[in-house]
MMTF fields as JSON, N, C-alpha, C and O atoms, coordinates in Angstrom:
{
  "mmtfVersion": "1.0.0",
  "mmtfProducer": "UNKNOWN",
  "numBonds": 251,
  "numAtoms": 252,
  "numGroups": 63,
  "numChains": 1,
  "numModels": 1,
  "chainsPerModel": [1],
  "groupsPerChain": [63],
  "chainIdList": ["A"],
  "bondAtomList": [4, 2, 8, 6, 12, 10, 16, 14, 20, 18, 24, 22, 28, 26, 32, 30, 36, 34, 40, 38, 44, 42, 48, 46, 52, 50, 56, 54, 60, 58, 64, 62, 68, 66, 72, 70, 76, 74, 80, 78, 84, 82, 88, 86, 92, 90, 96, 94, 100, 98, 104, 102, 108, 106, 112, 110, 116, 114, 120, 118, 124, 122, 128, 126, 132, 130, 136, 134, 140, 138, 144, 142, 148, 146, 152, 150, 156, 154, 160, 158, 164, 162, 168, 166, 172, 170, 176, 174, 180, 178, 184, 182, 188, 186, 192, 190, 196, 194, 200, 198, 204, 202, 208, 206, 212, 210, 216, 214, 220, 218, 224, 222, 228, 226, 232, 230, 236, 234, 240, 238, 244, 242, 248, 246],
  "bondOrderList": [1, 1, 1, 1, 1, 1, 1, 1, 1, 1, 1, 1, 1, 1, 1, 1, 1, 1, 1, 1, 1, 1, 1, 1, 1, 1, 1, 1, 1, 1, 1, 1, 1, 1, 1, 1, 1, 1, 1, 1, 1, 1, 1, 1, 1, 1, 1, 1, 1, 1, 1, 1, 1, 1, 1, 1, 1, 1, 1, 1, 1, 1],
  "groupList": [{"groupName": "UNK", "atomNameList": ["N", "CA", "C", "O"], "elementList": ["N", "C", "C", "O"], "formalChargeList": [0, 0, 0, 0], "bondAtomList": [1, 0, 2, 1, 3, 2], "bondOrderList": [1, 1, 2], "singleLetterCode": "X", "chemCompType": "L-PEPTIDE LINKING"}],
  "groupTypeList": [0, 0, 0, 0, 0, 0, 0, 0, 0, 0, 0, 0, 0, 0, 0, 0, 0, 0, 0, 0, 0, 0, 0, 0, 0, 0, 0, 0, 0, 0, 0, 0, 0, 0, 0, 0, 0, 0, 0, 0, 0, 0, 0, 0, 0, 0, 0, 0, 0, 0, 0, 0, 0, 0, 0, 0, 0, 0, 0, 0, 0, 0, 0],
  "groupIdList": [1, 2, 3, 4, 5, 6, 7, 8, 9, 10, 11, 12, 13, 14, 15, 16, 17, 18, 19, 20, 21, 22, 23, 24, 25, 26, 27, 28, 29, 30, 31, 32, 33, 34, 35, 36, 37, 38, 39, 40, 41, 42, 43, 44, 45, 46, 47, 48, 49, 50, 51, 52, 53, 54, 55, 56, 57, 58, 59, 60, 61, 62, 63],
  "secStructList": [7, 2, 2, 2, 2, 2, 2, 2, 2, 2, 2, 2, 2, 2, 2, 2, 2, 2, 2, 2, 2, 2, 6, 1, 1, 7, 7, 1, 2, 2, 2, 2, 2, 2, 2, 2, 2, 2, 2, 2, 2, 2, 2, 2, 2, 2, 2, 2, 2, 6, 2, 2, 2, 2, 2, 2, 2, 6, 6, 1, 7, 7, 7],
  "xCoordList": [16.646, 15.853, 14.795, 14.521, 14.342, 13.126, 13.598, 12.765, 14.998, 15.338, 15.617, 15.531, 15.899, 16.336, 15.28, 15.453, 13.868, 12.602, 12.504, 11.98, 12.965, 12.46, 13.367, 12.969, 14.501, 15.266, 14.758, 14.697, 14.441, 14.29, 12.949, 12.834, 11.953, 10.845, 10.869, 10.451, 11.394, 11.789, 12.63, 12.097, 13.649, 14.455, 13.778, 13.967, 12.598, 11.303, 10.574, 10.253, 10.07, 9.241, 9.613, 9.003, 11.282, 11.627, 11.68, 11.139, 12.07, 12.439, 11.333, 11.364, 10.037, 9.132, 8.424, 7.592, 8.631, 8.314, 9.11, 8.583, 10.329, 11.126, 10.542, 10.416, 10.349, 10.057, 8.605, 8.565, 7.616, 6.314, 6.578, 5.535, 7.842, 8.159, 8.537, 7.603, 9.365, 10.245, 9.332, 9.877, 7.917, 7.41, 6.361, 5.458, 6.335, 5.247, 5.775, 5.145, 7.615, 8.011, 7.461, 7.024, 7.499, 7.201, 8.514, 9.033, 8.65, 10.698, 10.089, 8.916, 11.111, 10.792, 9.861, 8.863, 10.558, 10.049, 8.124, 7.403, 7.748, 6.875, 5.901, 4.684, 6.527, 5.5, 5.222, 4.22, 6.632, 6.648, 5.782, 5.428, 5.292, 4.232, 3.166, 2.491, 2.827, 1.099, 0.91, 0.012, 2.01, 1.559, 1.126, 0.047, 2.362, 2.009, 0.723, -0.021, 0.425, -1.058, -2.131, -3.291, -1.816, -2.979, -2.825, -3.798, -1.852, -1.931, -2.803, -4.002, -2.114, -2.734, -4.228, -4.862, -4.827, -6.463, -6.673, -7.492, -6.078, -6.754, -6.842, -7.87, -6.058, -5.564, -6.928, -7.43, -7.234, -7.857, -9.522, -10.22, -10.009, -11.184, -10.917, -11.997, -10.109, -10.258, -10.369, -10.97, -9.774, -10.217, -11.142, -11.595, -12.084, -13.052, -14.151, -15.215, -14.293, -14.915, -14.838, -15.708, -13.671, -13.506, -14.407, -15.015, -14.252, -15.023, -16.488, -17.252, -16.857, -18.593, -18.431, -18.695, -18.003, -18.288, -18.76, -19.817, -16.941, -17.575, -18.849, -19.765, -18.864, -20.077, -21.39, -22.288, -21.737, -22.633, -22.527, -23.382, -21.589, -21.25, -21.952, -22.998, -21.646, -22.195, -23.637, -24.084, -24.322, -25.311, -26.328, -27.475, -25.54, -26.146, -26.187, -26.601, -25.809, -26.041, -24.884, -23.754, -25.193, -23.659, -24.721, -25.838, -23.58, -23.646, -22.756, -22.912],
  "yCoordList": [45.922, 44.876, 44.361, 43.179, 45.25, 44.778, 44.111, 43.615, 43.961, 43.861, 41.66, 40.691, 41.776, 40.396, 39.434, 38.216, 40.226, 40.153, 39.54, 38.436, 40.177, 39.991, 38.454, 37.327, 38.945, 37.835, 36.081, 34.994, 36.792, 35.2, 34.379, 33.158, 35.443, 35.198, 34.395, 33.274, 35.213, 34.938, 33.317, 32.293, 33.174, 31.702, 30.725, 29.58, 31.157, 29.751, 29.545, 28.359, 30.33, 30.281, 29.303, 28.372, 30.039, 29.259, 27.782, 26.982, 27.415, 25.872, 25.356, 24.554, 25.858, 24.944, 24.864, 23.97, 25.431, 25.211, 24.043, 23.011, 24.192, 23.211, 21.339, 20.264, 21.758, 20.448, 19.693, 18.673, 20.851, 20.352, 20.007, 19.755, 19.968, 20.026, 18.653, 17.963, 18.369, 17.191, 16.353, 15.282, 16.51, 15.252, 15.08, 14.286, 15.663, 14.962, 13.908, 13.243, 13.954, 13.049, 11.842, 11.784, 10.514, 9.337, 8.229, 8.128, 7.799, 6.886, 5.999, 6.027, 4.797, 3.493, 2.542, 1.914, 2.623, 1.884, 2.593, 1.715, 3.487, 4.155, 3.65, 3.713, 3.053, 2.76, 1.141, 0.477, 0.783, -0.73, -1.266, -2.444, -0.197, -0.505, -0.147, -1.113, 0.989, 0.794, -0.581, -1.365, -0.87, -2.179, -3.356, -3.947, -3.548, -4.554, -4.635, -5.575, -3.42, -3.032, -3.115, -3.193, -3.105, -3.329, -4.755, -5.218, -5.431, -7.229, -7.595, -7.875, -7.536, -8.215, -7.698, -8.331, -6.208, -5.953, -7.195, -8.023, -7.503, -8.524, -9.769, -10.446, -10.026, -11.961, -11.121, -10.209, -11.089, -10.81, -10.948, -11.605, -10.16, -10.517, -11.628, -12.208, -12.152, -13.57, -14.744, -15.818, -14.268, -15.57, -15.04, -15.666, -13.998, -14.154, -13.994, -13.68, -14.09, -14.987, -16.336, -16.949, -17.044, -18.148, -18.891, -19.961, -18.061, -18.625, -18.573, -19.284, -17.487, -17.523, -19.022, -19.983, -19.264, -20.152, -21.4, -22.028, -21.53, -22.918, -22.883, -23.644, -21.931, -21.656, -21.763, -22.178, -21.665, -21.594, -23.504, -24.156, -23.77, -25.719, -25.974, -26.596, -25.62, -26.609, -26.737, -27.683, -25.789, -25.363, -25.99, -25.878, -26.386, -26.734, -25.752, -26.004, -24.505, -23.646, -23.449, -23.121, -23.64, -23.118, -21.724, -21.466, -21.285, -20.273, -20.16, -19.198],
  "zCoordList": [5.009, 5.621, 4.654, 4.445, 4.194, 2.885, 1.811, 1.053, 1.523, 0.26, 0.636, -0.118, 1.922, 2.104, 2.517, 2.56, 2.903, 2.902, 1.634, 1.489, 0.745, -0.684, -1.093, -1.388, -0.969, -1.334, -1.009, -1.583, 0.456, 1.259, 0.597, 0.492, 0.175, -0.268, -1.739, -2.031, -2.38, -4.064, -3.484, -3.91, -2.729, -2.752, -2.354, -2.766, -1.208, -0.611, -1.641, -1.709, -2.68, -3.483, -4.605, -5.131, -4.854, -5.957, -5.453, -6.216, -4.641, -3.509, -4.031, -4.964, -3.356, -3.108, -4.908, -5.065, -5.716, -7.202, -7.592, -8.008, -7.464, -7.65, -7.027, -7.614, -5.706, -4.813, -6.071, -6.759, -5.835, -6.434, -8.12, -8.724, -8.939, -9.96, -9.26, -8.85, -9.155, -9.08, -8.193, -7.923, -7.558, -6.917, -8.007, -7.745, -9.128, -10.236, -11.258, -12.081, -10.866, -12.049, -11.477, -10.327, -12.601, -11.619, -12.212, -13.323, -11.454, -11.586, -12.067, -12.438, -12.121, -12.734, -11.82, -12.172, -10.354, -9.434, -8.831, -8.357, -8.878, -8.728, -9.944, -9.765, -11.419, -12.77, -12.778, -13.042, -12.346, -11.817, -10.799, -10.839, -9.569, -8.21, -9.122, -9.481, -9.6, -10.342, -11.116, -10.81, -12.356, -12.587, -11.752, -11.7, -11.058, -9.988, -9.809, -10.089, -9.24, -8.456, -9.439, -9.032, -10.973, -11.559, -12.086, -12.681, -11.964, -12.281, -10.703, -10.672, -9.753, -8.847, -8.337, -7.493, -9.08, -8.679, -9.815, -9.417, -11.198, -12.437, -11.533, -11.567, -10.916, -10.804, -9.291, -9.948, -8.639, -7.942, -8.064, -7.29, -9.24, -9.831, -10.841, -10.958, -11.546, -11.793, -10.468, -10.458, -9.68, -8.293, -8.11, -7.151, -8.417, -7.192, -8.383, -7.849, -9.773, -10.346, -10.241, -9.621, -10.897, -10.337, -9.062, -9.035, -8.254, -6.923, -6.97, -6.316, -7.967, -8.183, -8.863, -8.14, -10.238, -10.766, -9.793, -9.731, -8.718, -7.973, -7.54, -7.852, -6.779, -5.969, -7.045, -6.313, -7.87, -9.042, -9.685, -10.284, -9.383, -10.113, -8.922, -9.111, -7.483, -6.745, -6.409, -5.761, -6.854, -6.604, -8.267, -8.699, -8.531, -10.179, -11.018, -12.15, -10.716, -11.914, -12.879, -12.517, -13.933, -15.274, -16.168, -16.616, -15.997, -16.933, -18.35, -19.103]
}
């Protein structure tokens, strides 16, 4: 009984090493969404500079 104790233990262990091994790789589509995600935070603070500027023309101020 102890020995399959052991067994069962040693095979969950090994599993879940495995799982936490294989959820650190990162795929193509996973490197492709961070970019994305870091073009559209850029185009994001360019509009919303952009939008100071107007806001700053209409008001008379240039910087």
């Amino acid at each position: 009984m102890q020995f399959g104790k052991t067994v069962s233990t040693a095979l969950l262990t090994g599993a879940m090493a495995f799982v936490l091994v294989a959820c650190e790789k990162e795929g193509p589509a996973e490197r492709a969404g961070k970019e994305a995600d870091k073009t559209i935070e850029s185009v994001g603070k360019s509009i919303e500079k952009a939008g100071e500027n107007i806001q700053d023309a209409a008001k008379g101020n240039k910087k």
